[in-house]
Backbone bond lengths (Angstrom), bond angles and torsions (degrees), N, CA, C in turn:
res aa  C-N    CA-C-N  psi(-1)  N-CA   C-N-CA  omega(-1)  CA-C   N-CA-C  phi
1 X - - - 1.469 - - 1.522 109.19 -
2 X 1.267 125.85 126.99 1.145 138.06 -172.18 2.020 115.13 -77.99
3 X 0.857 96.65 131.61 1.948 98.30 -158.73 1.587 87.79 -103.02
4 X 2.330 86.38 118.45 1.460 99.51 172.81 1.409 109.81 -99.65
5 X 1.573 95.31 162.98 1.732 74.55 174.11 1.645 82.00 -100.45
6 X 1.447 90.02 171.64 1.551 118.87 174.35 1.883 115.13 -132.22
7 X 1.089 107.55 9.10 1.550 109.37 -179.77 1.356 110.10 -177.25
8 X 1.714 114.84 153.66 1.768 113.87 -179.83 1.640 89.34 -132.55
9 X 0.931 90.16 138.16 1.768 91.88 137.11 1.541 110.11 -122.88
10 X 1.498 74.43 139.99 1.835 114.95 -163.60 2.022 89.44 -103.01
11 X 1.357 115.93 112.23 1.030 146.26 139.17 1.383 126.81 -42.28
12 X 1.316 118.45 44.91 1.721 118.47 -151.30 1.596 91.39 -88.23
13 X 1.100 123.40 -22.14 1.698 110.64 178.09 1.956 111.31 -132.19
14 X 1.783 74.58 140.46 1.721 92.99 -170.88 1.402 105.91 -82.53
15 X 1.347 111.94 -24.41 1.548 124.45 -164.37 1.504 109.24 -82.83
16 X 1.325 117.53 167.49 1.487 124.93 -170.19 1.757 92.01 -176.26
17 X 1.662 95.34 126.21 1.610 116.51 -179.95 1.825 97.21 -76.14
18 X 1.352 107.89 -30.10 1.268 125.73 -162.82 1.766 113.09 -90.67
19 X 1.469 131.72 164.27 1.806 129.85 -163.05 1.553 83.92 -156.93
20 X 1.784 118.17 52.36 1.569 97.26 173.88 1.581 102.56 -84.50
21 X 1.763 92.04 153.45 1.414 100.47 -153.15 1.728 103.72 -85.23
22 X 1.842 120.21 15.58 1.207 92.64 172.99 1.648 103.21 -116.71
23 X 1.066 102.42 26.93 1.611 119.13 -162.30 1.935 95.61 -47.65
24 X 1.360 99.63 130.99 1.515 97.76 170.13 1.715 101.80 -85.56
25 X 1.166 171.93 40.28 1.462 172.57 -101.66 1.369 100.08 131.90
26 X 0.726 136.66 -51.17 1.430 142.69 -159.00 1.686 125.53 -80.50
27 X 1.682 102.60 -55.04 1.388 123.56 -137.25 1.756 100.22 -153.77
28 X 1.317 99.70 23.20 1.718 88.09 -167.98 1.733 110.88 -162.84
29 X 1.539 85.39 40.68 1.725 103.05 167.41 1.862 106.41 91.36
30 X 0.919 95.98 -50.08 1.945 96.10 169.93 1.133 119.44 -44.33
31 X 1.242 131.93 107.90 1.678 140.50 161.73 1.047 132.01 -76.07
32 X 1.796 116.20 -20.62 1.164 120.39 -158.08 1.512 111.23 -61.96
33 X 1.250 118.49 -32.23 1.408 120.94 167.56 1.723 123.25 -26.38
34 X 1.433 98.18 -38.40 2.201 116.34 -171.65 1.765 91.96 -72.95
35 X 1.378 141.63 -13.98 1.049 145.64 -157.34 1.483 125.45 -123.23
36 X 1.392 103.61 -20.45 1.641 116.39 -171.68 1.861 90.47 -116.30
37 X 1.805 92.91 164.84 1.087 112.97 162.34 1.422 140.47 -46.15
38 X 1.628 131.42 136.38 1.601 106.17 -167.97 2.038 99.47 -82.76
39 X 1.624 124.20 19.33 1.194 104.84 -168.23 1.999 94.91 -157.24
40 X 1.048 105.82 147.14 1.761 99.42 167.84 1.698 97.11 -69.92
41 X 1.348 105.23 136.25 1.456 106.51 172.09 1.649 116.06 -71.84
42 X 0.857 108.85 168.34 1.773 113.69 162.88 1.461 113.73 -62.55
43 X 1.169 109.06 -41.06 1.625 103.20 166.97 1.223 131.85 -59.74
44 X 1.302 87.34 -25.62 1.783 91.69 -165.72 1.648 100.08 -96.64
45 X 0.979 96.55 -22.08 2.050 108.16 175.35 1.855 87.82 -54.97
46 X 1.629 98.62 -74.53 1.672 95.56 179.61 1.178 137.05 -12.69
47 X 1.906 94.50 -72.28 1.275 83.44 -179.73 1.967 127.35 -93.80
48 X 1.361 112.70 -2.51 1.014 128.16 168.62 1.850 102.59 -48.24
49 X 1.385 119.99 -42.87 1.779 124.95 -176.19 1.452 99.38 -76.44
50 X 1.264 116.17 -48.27 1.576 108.99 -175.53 1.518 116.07 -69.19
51 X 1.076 106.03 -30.80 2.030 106.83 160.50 1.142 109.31 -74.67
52 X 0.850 165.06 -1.52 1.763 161.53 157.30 1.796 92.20 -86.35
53 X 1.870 114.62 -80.14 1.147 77.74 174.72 1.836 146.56 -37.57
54 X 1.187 119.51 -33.82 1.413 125.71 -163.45 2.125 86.19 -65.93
55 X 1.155 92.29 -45.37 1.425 90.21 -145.19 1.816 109.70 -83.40
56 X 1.725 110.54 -7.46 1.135 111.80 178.27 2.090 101.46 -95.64
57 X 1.472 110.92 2.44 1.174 119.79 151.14 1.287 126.73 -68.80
58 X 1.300 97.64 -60.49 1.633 104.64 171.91 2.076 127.26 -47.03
59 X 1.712 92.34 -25.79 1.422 94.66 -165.89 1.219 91.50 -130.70
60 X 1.407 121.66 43.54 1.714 126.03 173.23 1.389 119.02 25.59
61 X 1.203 111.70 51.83 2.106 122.57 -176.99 1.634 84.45 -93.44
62 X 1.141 95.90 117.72 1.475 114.96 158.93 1.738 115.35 -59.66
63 X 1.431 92.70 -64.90 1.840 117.48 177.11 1.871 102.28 -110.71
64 X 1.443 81.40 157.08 1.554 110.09 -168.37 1.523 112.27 -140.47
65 X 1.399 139.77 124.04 1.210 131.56 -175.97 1.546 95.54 -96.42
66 X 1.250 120.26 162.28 1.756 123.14 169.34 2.191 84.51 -163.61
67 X 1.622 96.16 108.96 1.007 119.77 150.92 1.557 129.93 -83.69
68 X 1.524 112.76 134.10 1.494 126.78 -139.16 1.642 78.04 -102.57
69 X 1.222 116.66 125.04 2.022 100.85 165.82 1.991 85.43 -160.41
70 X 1.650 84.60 -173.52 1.680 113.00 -166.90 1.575 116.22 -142.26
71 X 0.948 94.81 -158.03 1.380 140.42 44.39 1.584 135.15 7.00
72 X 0.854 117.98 -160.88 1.638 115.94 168.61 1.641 115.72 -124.98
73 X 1.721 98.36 100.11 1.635 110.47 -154.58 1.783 87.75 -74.68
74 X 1.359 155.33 -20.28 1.373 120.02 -173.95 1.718 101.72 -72.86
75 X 0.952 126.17 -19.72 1.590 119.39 173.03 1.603 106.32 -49.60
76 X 1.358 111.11 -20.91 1.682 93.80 178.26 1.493 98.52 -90.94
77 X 1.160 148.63 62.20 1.037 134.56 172.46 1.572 146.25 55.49
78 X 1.255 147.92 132.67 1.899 123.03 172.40 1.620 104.04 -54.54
79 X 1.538 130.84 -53.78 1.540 109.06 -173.19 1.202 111.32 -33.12
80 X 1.254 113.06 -55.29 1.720 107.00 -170.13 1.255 107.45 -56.49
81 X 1.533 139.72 -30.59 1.399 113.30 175.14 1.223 131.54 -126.87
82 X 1.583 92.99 30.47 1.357 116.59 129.07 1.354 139.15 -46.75
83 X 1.793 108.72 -67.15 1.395 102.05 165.75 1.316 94.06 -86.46
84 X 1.244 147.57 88.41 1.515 137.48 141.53 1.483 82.91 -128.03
85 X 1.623 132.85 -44.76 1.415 119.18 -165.80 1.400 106.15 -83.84
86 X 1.421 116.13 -16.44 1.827 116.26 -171.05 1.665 89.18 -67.69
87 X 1.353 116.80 -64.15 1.997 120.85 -179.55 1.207 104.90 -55.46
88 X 1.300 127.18 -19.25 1.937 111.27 173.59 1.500 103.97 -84.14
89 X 1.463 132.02 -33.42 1.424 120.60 164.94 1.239 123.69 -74.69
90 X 1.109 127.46 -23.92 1.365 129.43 174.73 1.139 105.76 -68.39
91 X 1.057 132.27 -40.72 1.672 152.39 -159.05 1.472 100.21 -82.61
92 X 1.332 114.73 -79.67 1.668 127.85 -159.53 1.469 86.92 -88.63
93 X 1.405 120.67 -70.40 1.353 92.92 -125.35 1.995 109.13 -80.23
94 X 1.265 101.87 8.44 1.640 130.06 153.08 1.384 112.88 -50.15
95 X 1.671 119.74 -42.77 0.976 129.61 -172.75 1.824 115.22 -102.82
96 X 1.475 93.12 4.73 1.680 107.61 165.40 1.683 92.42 70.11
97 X 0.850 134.22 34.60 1.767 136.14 158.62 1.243 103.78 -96.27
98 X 1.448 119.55 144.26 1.466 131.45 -162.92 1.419 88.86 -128.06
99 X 1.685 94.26 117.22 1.958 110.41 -176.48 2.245 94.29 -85.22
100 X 1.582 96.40 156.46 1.277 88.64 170.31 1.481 90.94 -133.27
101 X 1.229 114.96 115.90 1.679 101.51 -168.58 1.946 109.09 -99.86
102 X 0.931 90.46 136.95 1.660 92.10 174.32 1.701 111.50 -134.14
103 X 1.567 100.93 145.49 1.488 97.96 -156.03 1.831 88.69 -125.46
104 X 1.171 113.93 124.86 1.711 109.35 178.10 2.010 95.82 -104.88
105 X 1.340 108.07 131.78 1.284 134.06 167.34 1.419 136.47 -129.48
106 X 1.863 106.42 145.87 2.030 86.12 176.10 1.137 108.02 -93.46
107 X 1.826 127.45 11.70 1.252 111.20 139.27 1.795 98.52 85.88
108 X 1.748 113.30 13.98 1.478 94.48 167.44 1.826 108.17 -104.91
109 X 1.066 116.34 -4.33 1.059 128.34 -173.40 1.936 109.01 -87.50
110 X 1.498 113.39 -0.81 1.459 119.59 -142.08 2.077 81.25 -90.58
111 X 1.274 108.90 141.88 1.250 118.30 -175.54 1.515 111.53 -133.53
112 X 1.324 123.48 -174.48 2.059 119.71 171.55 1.587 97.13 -68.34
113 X 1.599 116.97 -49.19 1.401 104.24 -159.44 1.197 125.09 -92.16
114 X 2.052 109.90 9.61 1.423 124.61 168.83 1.724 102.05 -88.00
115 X 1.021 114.69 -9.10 1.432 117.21 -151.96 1.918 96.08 -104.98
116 X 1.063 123.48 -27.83 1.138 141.69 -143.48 1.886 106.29 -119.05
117 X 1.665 97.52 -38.78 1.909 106.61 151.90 1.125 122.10 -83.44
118 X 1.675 129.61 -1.08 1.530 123.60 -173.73 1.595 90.00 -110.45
119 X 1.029 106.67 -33.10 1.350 95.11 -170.05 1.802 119.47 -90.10
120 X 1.673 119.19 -6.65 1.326 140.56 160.71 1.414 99.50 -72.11
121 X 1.323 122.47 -48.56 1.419 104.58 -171.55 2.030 118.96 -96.72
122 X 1.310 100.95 22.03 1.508 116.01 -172.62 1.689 119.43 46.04
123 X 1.438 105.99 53.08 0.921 134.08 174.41 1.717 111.64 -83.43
124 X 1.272 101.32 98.20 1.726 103.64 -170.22 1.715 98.26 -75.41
125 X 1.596 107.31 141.50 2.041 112.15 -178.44 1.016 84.70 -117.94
126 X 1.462 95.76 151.15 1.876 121.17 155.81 1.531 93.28 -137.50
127 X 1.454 127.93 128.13 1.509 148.45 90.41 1.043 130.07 20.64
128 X 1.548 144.51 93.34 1.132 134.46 134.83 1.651 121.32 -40.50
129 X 0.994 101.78 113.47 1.833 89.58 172.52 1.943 103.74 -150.16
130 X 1.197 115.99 124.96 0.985 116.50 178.78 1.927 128.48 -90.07
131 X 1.596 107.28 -11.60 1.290 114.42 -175.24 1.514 100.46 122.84
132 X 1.494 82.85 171.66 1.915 103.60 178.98 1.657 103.63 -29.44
133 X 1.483 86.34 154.36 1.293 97.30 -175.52 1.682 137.73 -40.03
134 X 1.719 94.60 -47.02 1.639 87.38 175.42 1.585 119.70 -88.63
135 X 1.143 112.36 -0.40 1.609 140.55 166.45 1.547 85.19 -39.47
136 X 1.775 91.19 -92.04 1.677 103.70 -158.82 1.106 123.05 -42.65
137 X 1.581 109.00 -54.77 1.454 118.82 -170.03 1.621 115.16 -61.77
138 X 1.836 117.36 -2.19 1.610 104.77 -169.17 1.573 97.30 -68.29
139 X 1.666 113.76 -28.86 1.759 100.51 -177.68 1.294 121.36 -130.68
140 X 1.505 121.73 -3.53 1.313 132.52 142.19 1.271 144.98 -84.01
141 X 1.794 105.85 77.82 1.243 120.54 -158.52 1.556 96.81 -125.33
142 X 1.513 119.42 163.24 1.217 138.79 -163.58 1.762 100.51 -71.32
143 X 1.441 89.41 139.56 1.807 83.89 -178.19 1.729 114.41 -80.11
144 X 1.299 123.33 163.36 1.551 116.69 -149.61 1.463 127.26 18.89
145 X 1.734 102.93 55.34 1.521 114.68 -173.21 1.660 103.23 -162.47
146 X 1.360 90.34 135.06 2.274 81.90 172.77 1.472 105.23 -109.12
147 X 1.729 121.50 43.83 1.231 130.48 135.18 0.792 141.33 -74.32
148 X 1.662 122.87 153.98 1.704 113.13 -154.95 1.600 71.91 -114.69
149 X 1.645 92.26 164.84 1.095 103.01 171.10 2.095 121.47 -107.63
150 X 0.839 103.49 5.97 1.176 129.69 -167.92 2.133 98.40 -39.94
151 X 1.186 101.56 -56.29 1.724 102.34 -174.09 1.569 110.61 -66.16
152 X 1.756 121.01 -15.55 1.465 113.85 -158.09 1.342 85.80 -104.73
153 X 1.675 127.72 -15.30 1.747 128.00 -172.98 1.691 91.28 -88.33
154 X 1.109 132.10 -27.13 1.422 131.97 -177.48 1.431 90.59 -64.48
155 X 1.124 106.05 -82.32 1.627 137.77 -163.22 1.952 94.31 -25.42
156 X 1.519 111.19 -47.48 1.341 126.69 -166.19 1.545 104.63 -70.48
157 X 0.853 95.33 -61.40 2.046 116.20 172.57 1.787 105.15 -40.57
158 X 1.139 122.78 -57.13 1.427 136.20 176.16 1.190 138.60 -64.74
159 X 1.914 99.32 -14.51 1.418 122.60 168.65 2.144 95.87 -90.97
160 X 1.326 114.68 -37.19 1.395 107.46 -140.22 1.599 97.95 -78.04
161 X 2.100 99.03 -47.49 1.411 107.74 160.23 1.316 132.08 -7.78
162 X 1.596 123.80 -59.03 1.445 143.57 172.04 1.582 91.35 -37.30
163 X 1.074 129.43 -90.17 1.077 137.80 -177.35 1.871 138.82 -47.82
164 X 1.355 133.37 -15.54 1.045 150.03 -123.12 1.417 100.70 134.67
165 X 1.923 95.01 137.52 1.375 117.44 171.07 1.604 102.85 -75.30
166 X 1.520 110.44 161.24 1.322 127.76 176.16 1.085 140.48 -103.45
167 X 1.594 132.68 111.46 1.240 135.83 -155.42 1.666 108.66 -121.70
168 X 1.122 92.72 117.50 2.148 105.32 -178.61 1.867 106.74 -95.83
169 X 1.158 84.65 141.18 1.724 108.66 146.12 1.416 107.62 -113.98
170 X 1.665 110.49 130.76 1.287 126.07 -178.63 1.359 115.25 -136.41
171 X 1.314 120.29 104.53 1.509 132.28 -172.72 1.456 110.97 -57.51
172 X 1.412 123.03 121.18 1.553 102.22 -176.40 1.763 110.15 -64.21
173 X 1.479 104.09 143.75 1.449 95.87 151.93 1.776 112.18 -129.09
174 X 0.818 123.08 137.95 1.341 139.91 176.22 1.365 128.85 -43.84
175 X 1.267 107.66 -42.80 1.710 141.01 161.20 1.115 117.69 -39.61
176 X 1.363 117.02 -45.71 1.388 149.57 -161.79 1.616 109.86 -62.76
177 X 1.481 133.87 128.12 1.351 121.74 -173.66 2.086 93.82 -80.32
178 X 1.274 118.25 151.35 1.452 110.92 -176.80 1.820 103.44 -91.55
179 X 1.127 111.66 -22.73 1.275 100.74 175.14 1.857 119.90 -93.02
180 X 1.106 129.86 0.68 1.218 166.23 138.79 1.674 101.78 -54.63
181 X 0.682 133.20 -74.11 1.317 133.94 -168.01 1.544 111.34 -57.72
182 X 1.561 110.85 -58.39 1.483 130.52 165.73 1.856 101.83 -41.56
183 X 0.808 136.38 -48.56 1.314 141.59 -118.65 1.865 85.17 -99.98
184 X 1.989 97.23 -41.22 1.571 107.55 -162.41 1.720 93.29 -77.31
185 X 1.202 92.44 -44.55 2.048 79.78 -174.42 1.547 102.06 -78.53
186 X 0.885 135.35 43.76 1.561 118.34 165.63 1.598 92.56 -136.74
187 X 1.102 121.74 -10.05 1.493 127.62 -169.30 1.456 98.03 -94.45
188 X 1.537 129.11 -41.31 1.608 144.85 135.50 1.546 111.68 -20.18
189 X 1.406 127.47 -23.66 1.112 108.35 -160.06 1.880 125.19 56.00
190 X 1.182 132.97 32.53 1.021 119.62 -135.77 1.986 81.71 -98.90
191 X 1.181 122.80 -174.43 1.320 131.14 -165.20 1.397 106.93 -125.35
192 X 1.491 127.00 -41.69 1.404 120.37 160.83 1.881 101.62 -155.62
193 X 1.222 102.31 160.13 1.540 103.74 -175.24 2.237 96.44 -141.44
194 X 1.575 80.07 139.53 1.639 98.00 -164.19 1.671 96.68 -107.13
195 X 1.435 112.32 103.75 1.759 100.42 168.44 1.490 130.21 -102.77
196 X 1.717 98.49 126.91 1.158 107.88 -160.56 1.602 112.74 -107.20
197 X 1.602 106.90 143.77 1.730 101.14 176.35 1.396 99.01 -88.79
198 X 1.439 111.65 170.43 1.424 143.58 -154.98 1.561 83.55 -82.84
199 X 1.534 143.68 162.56 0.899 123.74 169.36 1.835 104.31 -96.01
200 X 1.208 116.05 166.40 1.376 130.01 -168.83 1.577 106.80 -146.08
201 X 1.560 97.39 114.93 1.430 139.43 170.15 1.714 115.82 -68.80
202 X 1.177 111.41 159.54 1.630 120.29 162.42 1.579 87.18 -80.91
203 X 1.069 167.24 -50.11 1.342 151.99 177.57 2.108 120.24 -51.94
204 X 1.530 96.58 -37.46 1.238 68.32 179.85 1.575 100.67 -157.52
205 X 1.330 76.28 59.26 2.153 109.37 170.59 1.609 108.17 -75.62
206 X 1.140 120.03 -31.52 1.541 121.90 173.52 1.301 105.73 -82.82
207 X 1.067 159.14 3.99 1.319 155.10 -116.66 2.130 94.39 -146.41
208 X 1.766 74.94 -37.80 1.807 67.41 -166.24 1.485 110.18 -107.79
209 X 1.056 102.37 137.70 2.074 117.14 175.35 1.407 109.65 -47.92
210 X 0.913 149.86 108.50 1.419 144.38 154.23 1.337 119.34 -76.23
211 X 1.176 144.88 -28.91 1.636 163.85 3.27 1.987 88.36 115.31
212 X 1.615 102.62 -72.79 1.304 104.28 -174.42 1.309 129.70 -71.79
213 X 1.354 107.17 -21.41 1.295 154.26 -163.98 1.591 105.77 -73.78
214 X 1.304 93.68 -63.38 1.470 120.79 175.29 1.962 113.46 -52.65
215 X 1.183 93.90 -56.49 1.629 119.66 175.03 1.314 108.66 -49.25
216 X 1.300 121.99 -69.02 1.255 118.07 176.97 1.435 131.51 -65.76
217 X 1.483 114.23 -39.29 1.781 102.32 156.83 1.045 123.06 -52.52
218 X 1.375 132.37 -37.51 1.347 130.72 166.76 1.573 123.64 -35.07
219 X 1.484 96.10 -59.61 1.398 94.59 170.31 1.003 114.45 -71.75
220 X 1.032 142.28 -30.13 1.781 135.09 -167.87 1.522 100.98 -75.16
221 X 1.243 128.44 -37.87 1.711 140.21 167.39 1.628 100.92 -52.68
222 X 1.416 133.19 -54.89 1.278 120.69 -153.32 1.942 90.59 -82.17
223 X 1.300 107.95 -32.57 1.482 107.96 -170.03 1.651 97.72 -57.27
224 X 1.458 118.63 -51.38 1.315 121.28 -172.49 1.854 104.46 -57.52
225 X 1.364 88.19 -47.64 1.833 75.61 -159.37 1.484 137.62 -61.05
226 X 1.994 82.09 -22.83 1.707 103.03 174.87 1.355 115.57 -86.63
227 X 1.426 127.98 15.96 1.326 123.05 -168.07 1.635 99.81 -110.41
228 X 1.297 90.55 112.48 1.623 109.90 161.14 1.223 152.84 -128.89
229 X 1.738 67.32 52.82 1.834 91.05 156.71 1.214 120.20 -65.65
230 X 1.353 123.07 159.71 1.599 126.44 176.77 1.572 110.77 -91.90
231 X 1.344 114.49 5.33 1.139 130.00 158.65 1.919 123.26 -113.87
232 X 1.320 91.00 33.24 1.233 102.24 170.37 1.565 121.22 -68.64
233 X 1.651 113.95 140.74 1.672 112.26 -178.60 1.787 110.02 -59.61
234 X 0.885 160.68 108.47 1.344 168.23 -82.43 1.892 72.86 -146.22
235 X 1.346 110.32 -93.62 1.791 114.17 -151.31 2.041 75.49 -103.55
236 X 1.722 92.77 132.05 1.476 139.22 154.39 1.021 112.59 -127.30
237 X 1.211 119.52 77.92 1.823 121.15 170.79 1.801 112.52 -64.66
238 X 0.819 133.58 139.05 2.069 120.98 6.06 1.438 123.34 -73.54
239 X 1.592 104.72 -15.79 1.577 97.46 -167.06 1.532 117.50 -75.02
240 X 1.637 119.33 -20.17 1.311 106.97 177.89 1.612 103.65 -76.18
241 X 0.982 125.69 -10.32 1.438 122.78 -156.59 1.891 91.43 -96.26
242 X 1.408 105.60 -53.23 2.017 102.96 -178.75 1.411 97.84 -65.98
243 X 1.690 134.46 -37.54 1.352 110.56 175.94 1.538 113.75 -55.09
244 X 0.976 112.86 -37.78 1.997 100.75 -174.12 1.214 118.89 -93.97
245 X 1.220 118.10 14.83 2.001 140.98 -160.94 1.786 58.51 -124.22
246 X 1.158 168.98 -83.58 1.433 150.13 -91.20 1.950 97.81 -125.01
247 X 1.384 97.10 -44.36 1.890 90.36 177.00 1.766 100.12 -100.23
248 X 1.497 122.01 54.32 1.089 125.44 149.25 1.600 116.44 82.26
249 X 1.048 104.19 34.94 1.812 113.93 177.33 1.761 104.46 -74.47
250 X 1.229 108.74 135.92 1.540 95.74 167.78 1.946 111.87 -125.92
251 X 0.677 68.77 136.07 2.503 88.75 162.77 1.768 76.28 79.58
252 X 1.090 121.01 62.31 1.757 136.62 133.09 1.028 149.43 -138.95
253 X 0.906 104.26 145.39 2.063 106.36 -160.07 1.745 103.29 163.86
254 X 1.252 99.16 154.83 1.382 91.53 168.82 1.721 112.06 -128.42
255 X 1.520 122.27 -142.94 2.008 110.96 -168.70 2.202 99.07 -72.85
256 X 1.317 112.68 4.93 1.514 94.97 165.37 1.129 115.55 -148.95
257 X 1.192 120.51 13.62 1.924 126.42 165.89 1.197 108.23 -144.40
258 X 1.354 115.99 143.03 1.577 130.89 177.49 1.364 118.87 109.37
259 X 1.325 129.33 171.34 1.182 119.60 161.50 1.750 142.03 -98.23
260 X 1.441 93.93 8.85 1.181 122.61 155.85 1.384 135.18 -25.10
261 X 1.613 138.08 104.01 1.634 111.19 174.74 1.201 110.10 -44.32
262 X 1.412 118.33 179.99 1.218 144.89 158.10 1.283 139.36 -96.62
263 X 1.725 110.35 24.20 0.987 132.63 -158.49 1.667 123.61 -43.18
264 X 1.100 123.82 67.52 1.579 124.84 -146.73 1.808 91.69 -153.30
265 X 1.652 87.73 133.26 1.416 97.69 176.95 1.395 126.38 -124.05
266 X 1.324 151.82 118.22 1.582 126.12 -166.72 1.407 131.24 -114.41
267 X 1.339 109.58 133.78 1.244 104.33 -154.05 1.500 109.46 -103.38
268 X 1.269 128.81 136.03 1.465 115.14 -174.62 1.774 103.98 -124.81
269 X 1.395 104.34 156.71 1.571 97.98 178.73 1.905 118.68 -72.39
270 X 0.854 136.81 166.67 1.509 116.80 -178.42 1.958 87.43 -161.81
């Protein structure tokens, strides 16, 4: 069976307001950043839509996802994705393909009238958010700054809320108390939270606990599962996702659980 893709993330910004210290681009042996562009050009936006179109012709894709990420893409401004969505309708939806756009942010930059164009143009957000305050801030701190950013990603989250429910990516950290953590995203109101491991290299695969790793989702799973509150977090990925991958869910999963391809392509500026 021939492997389609069905989604990119488009890398449209090189830049980052932010120096978190587990940054894979940043902080974690990758240079290519000192060499490439700080933005996807307009050209390359171009023709980046007209290759998806060609090719969601070729493989009869009705819909197409193209995830918005960085760096931290609201630093390029709304003009810029402005004309990035004016050339995706002209482009696709000419060609009757239905875009699902999703935009991942750390959400300190998030304002009424960022909140109010993502969500007019059905622009799906995700959140960086790492937890309680001294949680976040141990590695998401301001770049040439030993500020956390933790109050301006709240501050961002609390504007967007108004508008649209709220969906996090949260890097595990280990440090972290698990019932403390639970306590801060439900106190967030948050709508679903995605937990992610640190990524791990042949350089510094010994380095990291798996062991500890292990330990602490556990608890953060039993804290979730026994809580019955009526304001309970509904989806904690991975576990809502392996519970229904476990009582017989089929075509789910996402790039590290399920049996799902991984149909995902990435595009970087060069």
């Amino acid at each position: 069976m021939d492997y389609i893709v069905k989604s990119i993330v488009a890398k449209v910004s090189n830049m980052c307001n932010l120096n978190c210290s587990y940054c894979y681009v940043f902080n974690r042996g990758n240079k290519n950043y000192r060499s490439i562009p700080n933005k996807l050009s307009e050209e390359l936006i171009e023709k980046m839509l007209y290759r998806i179109k060609d090719h969601c012709i070729k493989h009869n894709l009705m819909s197409f996802t193209i995830i918005l990420h960085g760096g931290e893409p609201l630093i390029l401004g709304i003009k810029y994705f402005e004309f990035f969505l004016k050339k995706s309708k002209y482009i696709l939806d000419r060609a009757n393909i239905k875009v699902m756009y999703i935009l991942q942010t750390n959400g300190t930059l998030m304002t009424e009238e960022w909140a109010k164009f993502l969500v007019k143009n059905n622009i799906n957000v995700g959140f960086s958010f790492d937890g309680y305050e001294s949680i976040h801030n141990e590695n998401r701190i301001y770049k040439n700054s030993e500020k956390g950013s933790y109050r301006d990603v709240v501050k961002g989250m609390n504007v967007f809320k108004k508008y649209y429910p709220l969906h996090v990516l949260s890097v595990i950290n280990t440090n972290s108390d698990p019932i403390r953590f639970y306590k801060t995203i439900k106190d967030l109101e948050l709508n679903s939270v995605s937990l992610l491991m640190q990524d791990i290299t042949y350089d510094n695969f010994y380095n990291v606990n798996t062991m500890e790793t292990s330990e602490w989702m556990i608890k953060l799973f039993d804290i979730w599962f026994d809580d019955e509150n009526k304001n309970k977090l509904t989806l904690l990925e991975p576990f809502s996702l392996i519970i229904n991958i476990i009582l017989g869910g089929a075509n789910i999963g996402n790039d590290s659980y399920g049996l799902v391809e991984n149909n995902c392509l990435l595009v970087l500026s060069t």
